[in-house]
C-alpha positions as CSV (number, residue, x, y, z in Angstrom):
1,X,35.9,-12.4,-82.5
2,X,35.5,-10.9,-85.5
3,X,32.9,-8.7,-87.0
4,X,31.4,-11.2,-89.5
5,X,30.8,-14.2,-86.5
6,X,29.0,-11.3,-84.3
7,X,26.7,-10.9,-86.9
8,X,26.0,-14.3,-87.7
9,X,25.7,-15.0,-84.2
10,X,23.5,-12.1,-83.8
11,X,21.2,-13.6,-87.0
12,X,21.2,-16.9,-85.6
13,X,19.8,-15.6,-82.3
14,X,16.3,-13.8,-84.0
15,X,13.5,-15.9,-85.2
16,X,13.5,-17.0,-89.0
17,X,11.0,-14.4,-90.8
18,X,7.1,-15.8,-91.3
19,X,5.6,-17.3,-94.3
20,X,2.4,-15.3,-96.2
21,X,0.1,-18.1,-94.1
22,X,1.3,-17.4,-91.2
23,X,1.4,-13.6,-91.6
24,X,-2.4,-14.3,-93.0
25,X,-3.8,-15.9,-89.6
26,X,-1.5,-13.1,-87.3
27,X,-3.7,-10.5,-88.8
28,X,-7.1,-12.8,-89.9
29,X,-9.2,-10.8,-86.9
30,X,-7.7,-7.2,-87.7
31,X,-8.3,-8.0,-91.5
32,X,-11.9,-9.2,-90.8
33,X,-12.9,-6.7,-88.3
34,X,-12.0,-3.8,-91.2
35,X,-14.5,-5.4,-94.2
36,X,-16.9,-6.4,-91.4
37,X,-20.4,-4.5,-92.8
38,X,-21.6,-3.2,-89.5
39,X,-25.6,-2.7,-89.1
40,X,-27.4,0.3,-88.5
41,X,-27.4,0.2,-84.6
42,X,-24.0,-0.9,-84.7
43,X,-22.5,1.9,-86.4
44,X,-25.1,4.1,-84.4
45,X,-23.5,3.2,-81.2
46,X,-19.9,3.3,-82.3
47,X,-20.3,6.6,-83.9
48,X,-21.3,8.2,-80.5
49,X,-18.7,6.6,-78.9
50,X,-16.3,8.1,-81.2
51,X,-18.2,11.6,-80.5
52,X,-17.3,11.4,-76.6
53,X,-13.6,10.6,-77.6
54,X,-11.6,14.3,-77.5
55,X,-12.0,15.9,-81.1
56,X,-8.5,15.5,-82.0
57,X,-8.8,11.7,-81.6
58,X,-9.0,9.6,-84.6
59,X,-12.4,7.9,-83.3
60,X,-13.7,11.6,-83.1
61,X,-12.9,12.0,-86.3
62,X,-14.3,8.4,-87.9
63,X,-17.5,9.6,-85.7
64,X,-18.0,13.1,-87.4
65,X,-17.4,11.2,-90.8
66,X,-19.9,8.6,-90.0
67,X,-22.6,11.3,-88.7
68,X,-22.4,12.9,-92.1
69,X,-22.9,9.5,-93.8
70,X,-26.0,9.1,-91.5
71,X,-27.8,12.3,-92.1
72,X,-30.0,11.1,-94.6
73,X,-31.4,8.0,-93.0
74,X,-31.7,9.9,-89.7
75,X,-34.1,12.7,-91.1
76,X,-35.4,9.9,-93.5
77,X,-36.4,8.3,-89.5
78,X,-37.3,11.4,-87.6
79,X,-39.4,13.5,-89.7
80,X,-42.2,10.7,-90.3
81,X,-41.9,10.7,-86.9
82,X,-42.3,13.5,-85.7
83,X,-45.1,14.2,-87.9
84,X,-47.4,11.1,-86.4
85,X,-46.8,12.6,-83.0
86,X,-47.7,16.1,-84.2
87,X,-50.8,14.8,-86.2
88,X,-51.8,12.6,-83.1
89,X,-51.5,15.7,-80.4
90,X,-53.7,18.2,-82.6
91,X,-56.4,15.2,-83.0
92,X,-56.2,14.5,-79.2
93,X,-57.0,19.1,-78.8
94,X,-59.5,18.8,-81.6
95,X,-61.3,16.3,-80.2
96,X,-61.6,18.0,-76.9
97,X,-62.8,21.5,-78.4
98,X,-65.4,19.7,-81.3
99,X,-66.8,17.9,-77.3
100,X,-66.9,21.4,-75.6
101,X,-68.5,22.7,-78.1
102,X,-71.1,20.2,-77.7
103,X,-72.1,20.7,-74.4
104,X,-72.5,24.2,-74.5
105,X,-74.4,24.6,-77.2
106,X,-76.8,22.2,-75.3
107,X,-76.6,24.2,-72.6
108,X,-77.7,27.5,-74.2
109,X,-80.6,25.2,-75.3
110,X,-81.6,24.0,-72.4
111,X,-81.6,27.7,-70.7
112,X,-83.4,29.6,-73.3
113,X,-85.3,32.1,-71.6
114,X,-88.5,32.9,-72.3
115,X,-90.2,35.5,-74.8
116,X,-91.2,37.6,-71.4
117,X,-87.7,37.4,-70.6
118,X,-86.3,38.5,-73.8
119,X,-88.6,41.5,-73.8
120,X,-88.7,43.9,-71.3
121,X,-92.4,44.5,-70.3
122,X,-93.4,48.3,-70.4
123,X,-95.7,50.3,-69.0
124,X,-98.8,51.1,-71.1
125,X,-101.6,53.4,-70.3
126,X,-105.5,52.0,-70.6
127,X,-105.9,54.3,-73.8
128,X,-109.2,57.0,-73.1
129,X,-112.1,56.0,-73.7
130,X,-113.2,56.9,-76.9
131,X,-116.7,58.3,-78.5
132,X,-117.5,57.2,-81.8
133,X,-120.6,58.3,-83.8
134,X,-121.3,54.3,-85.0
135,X,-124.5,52.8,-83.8
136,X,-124.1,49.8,-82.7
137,X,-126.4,46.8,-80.9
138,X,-125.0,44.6,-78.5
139,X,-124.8,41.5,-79.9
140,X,-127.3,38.9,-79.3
141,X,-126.3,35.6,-76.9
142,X,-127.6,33.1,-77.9
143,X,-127.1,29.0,-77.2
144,X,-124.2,28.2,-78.6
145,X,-123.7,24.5,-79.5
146,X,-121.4,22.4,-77.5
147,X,-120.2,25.4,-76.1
148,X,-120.4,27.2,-72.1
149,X,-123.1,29.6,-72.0
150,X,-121.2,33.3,-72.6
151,X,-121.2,36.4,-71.1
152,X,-120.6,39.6,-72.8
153,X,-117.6,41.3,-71.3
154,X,-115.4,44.3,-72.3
155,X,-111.6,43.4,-72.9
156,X,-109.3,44.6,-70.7
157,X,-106.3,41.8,-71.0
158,X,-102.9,43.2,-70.2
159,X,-100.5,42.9,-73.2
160,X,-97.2,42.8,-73.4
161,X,-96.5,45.2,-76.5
162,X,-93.1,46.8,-76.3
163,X,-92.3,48.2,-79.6
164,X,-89.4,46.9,-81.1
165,X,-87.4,47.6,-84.4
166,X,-89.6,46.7,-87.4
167,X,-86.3,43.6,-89.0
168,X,-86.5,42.2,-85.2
169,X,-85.2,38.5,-85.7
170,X,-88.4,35.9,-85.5
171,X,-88.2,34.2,-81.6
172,X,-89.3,31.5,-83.6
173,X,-87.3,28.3,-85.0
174,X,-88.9,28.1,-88.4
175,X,-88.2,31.4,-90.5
176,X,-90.8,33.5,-92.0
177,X,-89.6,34.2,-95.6
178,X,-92.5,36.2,-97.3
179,X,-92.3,39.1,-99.0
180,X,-94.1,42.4,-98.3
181,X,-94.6,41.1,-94.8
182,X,-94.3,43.4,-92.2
183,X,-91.5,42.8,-89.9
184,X,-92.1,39.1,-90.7
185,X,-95.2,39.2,-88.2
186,X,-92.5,38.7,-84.9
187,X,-93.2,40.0,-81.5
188,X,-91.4,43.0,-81.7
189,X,-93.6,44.0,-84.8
190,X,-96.2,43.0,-83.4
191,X,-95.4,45.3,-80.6
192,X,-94.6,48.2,-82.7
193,X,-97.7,47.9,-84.5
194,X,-100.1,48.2,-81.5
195,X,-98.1,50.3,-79.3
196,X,-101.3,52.8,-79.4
197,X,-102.4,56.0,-81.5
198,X,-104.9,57.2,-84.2
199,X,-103.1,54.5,-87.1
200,X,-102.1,51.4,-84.6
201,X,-103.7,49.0,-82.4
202,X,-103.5,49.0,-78.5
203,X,-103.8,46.7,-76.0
204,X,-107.5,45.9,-76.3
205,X,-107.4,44.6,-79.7
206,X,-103.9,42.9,-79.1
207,X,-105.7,41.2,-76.2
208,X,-109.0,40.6,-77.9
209,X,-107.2,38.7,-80.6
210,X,-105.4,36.5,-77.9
211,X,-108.5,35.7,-77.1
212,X,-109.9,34.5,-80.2
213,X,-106.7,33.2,-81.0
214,X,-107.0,30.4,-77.7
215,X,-110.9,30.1,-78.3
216,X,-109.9,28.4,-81.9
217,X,-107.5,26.8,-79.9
218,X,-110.2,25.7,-77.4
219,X,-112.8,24.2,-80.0
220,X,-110.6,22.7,-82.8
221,X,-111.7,18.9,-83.3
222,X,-109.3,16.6,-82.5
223,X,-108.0,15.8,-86.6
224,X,-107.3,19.4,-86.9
225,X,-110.2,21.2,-87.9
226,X,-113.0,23.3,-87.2
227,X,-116.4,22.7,-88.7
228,X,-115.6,22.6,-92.3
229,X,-112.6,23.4,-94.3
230,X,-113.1,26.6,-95.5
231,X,-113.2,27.4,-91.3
232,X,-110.0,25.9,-90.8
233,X,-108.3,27.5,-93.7
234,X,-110.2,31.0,-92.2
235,X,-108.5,30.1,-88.9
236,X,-104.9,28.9,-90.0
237,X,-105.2,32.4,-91.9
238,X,-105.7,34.2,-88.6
239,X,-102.7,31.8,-86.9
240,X,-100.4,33.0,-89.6
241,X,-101.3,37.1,-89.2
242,X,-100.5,36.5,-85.9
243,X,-96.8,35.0,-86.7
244,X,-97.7,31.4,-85.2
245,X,-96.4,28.5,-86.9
246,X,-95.6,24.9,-85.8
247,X,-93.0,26.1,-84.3
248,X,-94.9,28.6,-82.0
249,X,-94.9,27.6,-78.2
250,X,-98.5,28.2,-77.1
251,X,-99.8,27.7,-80.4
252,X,-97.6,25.9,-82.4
253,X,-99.4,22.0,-81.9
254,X,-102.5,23.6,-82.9
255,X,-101.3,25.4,-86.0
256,X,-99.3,22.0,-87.3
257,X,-102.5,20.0,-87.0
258,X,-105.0,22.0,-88.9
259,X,-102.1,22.5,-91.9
260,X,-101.7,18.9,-91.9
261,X,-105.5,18.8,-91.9
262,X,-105.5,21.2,-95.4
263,X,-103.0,19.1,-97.0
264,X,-104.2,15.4,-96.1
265,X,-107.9,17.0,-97.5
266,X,-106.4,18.0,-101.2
267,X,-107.7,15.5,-103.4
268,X,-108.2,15.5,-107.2
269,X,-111.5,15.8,-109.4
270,X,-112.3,14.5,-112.4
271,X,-110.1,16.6,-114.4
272,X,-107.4,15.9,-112.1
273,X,-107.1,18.9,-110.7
274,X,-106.9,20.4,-107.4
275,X,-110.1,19.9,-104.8
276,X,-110.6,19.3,-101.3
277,X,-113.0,16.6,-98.9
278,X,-115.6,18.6,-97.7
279,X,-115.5,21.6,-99.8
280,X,-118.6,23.3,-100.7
281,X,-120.6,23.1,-103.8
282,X,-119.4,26.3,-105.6
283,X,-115.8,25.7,-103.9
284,X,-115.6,29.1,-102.0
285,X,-113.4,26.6,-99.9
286,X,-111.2,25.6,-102.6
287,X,-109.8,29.2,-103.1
288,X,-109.6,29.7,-100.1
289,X,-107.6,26.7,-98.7
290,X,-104.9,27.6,-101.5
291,X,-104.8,31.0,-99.8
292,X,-104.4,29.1,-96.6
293,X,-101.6,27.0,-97.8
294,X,-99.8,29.5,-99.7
295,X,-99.4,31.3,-96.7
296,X,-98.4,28.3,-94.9
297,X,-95.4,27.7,-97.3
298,X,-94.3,30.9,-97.2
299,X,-93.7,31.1,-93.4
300,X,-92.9,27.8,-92.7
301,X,-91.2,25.7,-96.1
302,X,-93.4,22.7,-95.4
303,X,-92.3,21.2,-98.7
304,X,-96.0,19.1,-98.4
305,X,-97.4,22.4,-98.5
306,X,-95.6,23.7,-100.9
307,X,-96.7,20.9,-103.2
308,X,-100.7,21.4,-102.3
309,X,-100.6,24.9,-102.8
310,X,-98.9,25.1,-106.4
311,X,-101.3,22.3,-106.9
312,X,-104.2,24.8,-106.3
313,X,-102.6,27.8,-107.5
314,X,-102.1,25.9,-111.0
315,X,-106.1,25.0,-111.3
316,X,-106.5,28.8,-110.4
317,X,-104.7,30.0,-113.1
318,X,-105.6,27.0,-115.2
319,X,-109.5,27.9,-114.7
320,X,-109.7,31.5,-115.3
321,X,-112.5,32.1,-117.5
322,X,-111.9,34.1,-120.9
323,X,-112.6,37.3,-119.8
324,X,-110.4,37.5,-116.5
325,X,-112.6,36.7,-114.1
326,X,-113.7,33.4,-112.2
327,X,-117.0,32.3,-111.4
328,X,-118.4,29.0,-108.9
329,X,-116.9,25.7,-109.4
330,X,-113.8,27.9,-110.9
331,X,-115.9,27.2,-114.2
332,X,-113.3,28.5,-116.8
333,X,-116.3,28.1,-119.6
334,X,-118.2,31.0,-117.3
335,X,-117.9,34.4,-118.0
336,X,-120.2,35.5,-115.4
337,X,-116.9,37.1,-113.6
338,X,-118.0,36.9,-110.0
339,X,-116.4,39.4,-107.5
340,X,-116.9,37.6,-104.3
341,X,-115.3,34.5,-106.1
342,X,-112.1,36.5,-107.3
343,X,-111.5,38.3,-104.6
344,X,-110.5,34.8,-103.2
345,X,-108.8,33.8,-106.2
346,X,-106.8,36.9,-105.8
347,X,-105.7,36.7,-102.5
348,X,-104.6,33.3,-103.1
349,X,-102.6,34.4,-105.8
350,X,-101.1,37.2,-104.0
351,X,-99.9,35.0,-101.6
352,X,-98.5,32.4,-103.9
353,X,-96.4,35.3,-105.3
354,X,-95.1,36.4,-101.9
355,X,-94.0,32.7,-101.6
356,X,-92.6,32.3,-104.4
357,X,-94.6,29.9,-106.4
358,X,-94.7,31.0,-109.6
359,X,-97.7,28.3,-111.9
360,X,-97.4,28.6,-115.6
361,X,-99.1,31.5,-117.2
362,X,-99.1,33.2,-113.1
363,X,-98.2,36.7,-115.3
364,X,-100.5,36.7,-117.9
365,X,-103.6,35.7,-115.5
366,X,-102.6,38.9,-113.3
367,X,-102.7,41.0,-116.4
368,X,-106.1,40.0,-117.4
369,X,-107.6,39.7,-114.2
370,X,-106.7,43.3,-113.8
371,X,-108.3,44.5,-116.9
372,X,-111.5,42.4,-115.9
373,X,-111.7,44.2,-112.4
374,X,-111.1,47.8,-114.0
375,X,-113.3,46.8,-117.6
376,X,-116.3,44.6,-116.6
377,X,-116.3,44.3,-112.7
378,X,-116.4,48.1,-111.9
379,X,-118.7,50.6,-112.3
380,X,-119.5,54.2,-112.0
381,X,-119.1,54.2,-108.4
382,X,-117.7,50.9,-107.3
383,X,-117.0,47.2,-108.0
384,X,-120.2,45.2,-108.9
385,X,-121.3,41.6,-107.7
386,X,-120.8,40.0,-111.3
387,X,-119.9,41.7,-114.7
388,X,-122.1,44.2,-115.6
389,X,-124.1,44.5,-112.4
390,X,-124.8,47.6,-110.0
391,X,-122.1,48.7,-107.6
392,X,-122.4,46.8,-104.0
393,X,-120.5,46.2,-101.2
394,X,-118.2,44.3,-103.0
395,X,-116.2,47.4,-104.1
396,X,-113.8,47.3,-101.1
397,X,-113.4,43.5,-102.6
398,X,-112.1,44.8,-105.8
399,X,-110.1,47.8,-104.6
400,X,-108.4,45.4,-101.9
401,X,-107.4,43.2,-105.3
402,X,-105.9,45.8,-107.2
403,X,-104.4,47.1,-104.1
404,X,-102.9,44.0,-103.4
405,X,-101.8,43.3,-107.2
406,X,-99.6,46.5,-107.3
407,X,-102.0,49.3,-108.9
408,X,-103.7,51.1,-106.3
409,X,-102.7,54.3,-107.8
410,X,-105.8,53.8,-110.6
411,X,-108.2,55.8,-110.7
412,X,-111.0,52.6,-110.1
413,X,-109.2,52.5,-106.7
414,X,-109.4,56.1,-105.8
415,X,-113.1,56.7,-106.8
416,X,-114.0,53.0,-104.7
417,X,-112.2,54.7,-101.4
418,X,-114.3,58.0,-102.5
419,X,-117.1,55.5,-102.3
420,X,-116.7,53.9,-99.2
421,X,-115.1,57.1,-97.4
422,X,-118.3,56.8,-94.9
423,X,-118.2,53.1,-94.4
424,X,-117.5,52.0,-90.5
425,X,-117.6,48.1,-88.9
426,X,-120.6,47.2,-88.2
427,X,-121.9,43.5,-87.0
428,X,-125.6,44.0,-88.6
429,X,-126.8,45.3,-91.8
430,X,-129.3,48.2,-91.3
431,X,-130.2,49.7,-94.5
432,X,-126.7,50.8,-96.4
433,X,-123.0,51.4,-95.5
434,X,-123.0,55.1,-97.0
435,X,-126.5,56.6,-98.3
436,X,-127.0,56.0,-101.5
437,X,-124.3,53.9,-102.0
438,X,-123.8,50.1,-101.9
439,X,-125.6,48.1,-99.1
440,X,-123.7,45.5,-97.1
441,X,-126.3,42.5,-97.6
442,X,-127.1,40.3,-94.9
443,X,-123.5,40.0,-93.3
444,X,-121.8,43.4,-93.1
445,X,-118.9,41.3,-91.8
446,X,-117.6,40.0,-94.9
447,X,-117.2,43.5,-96.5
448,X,-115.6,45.1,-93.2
449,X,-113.0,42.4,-93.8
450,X,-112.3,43.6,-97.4
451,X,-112.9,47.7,-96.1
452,X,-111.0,47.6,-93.2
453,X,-107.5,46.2,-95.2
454,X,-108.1,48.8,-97.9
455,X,-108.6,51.7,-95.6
456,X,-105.4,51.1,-94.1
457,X,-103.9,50.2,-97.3
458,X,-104.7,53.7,-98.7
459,X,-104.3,55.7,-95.3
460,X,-100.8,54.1,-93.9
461,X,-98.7,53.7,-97.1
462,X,-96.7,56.8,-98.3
463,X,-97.4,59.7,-99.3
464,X,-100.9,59.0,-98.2
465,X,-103.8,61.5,-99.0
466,X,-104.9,63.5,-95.8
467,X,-108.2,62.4,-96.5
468,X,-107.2,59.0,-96.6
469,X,-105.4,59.4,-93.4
470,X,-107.7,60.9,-92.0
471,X,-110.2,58.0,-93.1
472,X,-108.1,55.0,-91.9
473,X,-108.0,56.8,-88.5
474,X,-111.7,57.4,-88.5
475,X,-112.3,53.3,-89.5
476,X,-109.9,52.5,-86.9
477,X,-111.5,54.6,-84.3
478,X,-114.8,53.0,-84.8
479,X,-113.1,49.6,-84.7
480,X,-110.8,49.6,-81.6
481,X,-114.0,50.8,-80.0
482,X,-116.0,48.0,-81.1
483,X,-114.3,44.9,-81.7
484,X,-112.7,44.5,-78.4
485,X,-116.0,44.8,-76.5
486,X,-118.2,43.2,-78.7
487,X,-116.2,39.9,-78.1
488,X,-118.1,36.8,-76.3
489,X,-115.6,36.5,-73.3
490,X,-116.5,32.8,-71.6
491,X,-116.4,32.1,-68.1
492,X,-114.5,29.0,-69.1
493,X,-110.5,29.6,-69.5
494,X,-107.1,28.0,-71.2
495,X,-104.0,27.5,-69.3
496,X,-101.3,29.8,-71.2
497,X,-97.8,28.9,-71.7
498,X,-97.2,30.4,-68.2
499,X,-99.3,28.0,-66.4
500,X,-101.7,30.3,-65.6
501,X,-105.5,30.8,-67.0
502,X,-106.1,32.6,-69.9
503,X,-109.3,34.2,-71.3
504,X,-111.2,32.8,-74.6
505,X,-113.8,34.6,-76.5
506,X,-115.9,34.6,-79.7
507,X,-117.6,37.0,-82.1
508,X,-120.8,35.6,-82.6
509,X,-122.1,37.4,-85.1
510,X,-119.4,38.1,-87.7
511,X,-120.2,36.0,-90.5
512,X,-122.3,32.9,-91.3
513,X,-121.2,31.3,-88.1
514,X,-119.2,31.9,-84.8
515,X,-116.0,30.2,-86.2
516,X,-115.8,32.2,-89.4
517,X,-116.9,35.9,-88.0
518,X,-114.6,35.5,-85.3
519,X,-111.2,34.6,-87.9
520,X,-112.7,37.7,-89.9
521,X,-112.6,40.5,-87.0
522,X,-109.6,39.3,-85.6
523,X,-108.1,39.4,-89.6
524,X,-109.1,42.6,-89.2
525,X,-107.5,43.4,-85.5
526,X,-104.4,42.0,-87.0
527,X,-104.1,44.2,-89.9
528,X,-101.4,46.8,-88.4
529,X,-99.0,44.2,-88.6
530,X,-100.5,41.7,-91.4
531,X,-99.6,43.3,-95.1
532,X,-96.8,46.6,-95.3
533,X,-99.0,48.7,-97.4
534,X,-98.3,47.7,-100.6
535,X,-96.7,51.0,-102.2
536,X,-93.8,50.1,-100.2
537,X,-93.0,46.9,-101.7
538,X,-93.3,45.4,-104.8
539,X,-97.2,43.8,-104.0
540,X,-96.7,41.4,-107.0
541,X,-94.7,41.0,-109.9
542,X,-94.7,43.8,-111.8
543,X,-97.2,43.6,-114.5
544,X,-97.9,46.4,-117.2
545,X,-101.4,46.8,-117.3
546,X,-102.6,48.5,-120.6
547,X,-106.6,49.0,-120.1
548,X,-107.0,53.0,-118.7
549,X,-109.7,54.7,-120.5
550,X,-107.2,57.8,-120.4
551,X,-104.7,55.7,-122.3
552,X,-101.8,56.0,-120.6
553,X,-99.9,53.0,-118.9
554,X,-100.0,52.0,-114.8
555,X,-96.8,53.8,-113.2
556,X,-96.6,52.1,-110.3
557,X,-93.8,51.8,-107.3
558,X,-91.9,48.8,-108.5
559,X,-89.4,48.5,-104.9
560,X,-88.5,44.5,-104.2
561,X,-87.7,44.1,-100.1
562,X,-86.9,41.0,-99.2
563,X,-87.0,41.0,-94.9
């Protein structure tokens, strides 16, 4: 056969070639599956498939192609992701601390120990008895209205007075912010300042003013108050000294009350200014309520009292009559310049400073009420009742002023402790204080309160004159012997904190009547530990006083310490 019919036969054996249709639907699912647009999932899946296929497989390859391709959408995924979870863990810890937290703190609240624990109790030895040249009567008992008949009793109360450092942190809630304050009146300085010896007080006076301190406590009216209002400002005055405030355990309900009782009484008078319900006619009470209160803001930043005292303070100031002084009715038309009356204008004011309320003109009254003590109110040996008049027992009333005011280096103040170098407390007036020199009137009481603070003024500060130290001590002597067993100890008791009885007691005879005397001794009981003596702080705003008869300016320790 030849060549040409084997390949024609061979042709004519294979199948005839396809057309482009055919060829088309041979390879429609091949062509389709290549353009097909794969989703997300899809090519997730298939691209680790291809990464299980050996790395030199071309499905390896497409996989390591496609991972690269999917890098962006991946982290674009993840990282939101990732971040909700780590957002949600460290909200799930917070939440658990910010609740730990809680329930400890309530805890420690609910375990607080109690002062006595805090403070370890120490040992103190019944100081000797003492013998002091002061004659003295034992005070006559009388009936005492609406009161248990008393019995006269020595003091010999245990007190828990371990010193402490004189900065100690307040054991109290509300904080007590005024300045020239010693130790801000807490029980460690409190402690400190009756720990014993020829400057402090002891045991017996510590205890005697516990006493008086739960009597008040014993006889305030149920709206707060105690007689009249110049007695409850008197006695909020001696809850203050003492460091009580509203937020005082055993005393702290009673202290609230008769505040709220000052501020609810402020009411206006015709001028619109400042008086109180009840007051008395020449408004004594008036002064001495802004006293009250200005003390009360300063330890406790009741923003109520804050507003009654500037209230008072600004009639004060408002009122003062031409020639510096005040006079009743704080009659600013008056130049009658009465000492008694400023003295309680002055301690107001004092205060008000220390608490930083400031009234308009505050600076200028200070200056002119200076020159009026030093120009019109004093002379020859002392401070005189009104301008003009013949020295009295009001002399330790005007050297406590300028004392208090930041110029007890003048030469008025130095010739008034000269004055009353002999003075010593005494309950009734028989004949004079010092011979020849001013006579105590008919309630010694009221200038022992002024003498005692200025004596330890003079004879504690520093640098202190011998012979004022060695007058302080001599005062204080006479008073540590007296006070403490002159108080009216009744058979009745109080239950204490503790749950156990405590002892109450009165002076009766102190001043006009049981409630007032017995806030004046136990002011003065309290003064190791009321005022820093005021050379070592600034006592008030530093004012240039420009009135010596030697003509040289007041140089006075200007040192501001805020504890």
């Amino acid at each position: 056969m030849a060549e040409e019919d084997i390949y024609e036969d061979g042709m004519a054996e294979e199948e005839a070639p396809l057309s482009a249709e055919e060829l088309f639907e041979l390879h429609k699912a091949e062509i389709e599956a290549a353009f097909e647009e794969k989703g997300f999932f899809r090519r997730m899946k298939d691209m680790f498939a291809g990464l299980s296929k050996p790395r030199s497989s071309p499905e390896y390859k497409l996989a390591r192609t496609e991972l690269q391709r999917l890098a962006a959408p991946l982290a674009a995924i993840l990282l939101p992701t990732l971040m909700v979870i780590i957002l949600i863990v460290v909200t799930a810890i917070s939440g658990q601390t910010k609740q730990t937290i809680q329930v400890d703190i309530a805890k420690v609240q609910e375990e607080e120990p109690a002062l006595e624990d805090k403070q370890e109790q120490e040992d103190i030895e019944e100081p000797p008895e003492e013998t002091v040249d002061v004659q003295v009567d034992t005070p006559v008992v009388g009936p005492v209205t609406d009161m248990v008949t008393p019995t006269v009793t020595p003091t010999t109360e245990p007190v828990s007075v371990k010193p402490a450092a004189q900065d100690s942190v307040a054991l109290i809630k509300s904080p007590i912010t005024m300045k020239s304050m010693i130790g801000s009146r807490t029980p460690g300085s409190i402690g400190a300042m009756t720990r014993g010896g020829a400057g402090y007080g002891d045991a017996r006076t510590e205890g005697a003013v516990l006493k008086a301190l739960r009597w008040l406590k014993k006889t305030q009216s149920a709206n707060g108050s105690w007689q009249s209002i110049a007695n409850t400002a008197l006695a909020v005055l001696a809850y203050l000294a003492h460091g009580e405030t509203p937020a005082s355990k055993e005393f702290g309900q009673t202290v609230q009350k008769a505040i709220q009782y000052l501020i609810d009484a402020q009411t206006s008078n015709a001028q619109g200014e400042a008086t109180y319900r009840g007051v008395d006619g020449n408004e004594y009470a008036t002064l001495i309520v802004t006293y009250a209160l200005c003390e009360a803001y300063g330890m406790t930043r009741n923003p109520n009292a804050k507003i009654a005292a500037m209230r008072g303070l600004e009639r004060i100031v408002k009122n003062q009559s031409p020639t510096g002084g005040w006079d009743y009715k704080i009659n600013k038309n008056s130049t009658r310049d009465d000492m008694s009356f400023e003295g309680w204008a002055l301690q107001a004011i004092k205060a008000g400073k220390m608490a930083g309320l400031h009234p308009e003109g505050l600076d200028e009254c200070i200056k002119k009420a200076i020159r009026c003590l030093k120009t019109r109110n004093f002379k020859n040996i002392g401070f005189n009742y009104t301008a003009g008049g013949a020295a009295t027992g009001l002399t330790a009333t005007g050297c406590l002023c300028m004392q208090l005011l930041g110029f007890m280096n003048e030469p008025e103040v130095k010739t008034s402790l000269d004055t009353m170098r002999e003075w010593k407390p005494v309950f009734e007036a028989k004949g004079v204080l010092k011979p020849g020199g001013p006579t105590p009137g008919t309630s010694p009481q009221y200038y022992c309160y002024y003498a005692a603070q200025c004596k330890y003024q003079a004879g504690m500060c520093q640098g202190a004159t011998p012979i004022n130290v060695k007058t302080w001590q001599e005062w204080n002597s006479a008073m540590k012997a007296l006070y403490p067993s002159s108080i009216i100890t009744l058979p009745e008791t109080i239950e204490g904190i503790d749950g156990k009885p405590k002892a109450i007691g009165y002076w009766k005879q102190g001043y006009n009547n049981p409630t007032m005397g017995t806030c004046l001794v136990a002011l003065q009981l309290m003064v190791y530990y009321r005022y820093l003596p005021t050379t070592q702080v600034e006592a008030a705003k530093p004012v240039q006083d420009e009135s010596r008869k030697d003509g040289k300016k007041s140089k006075e320790v200007e040192v501001e310490v805020d504890i």
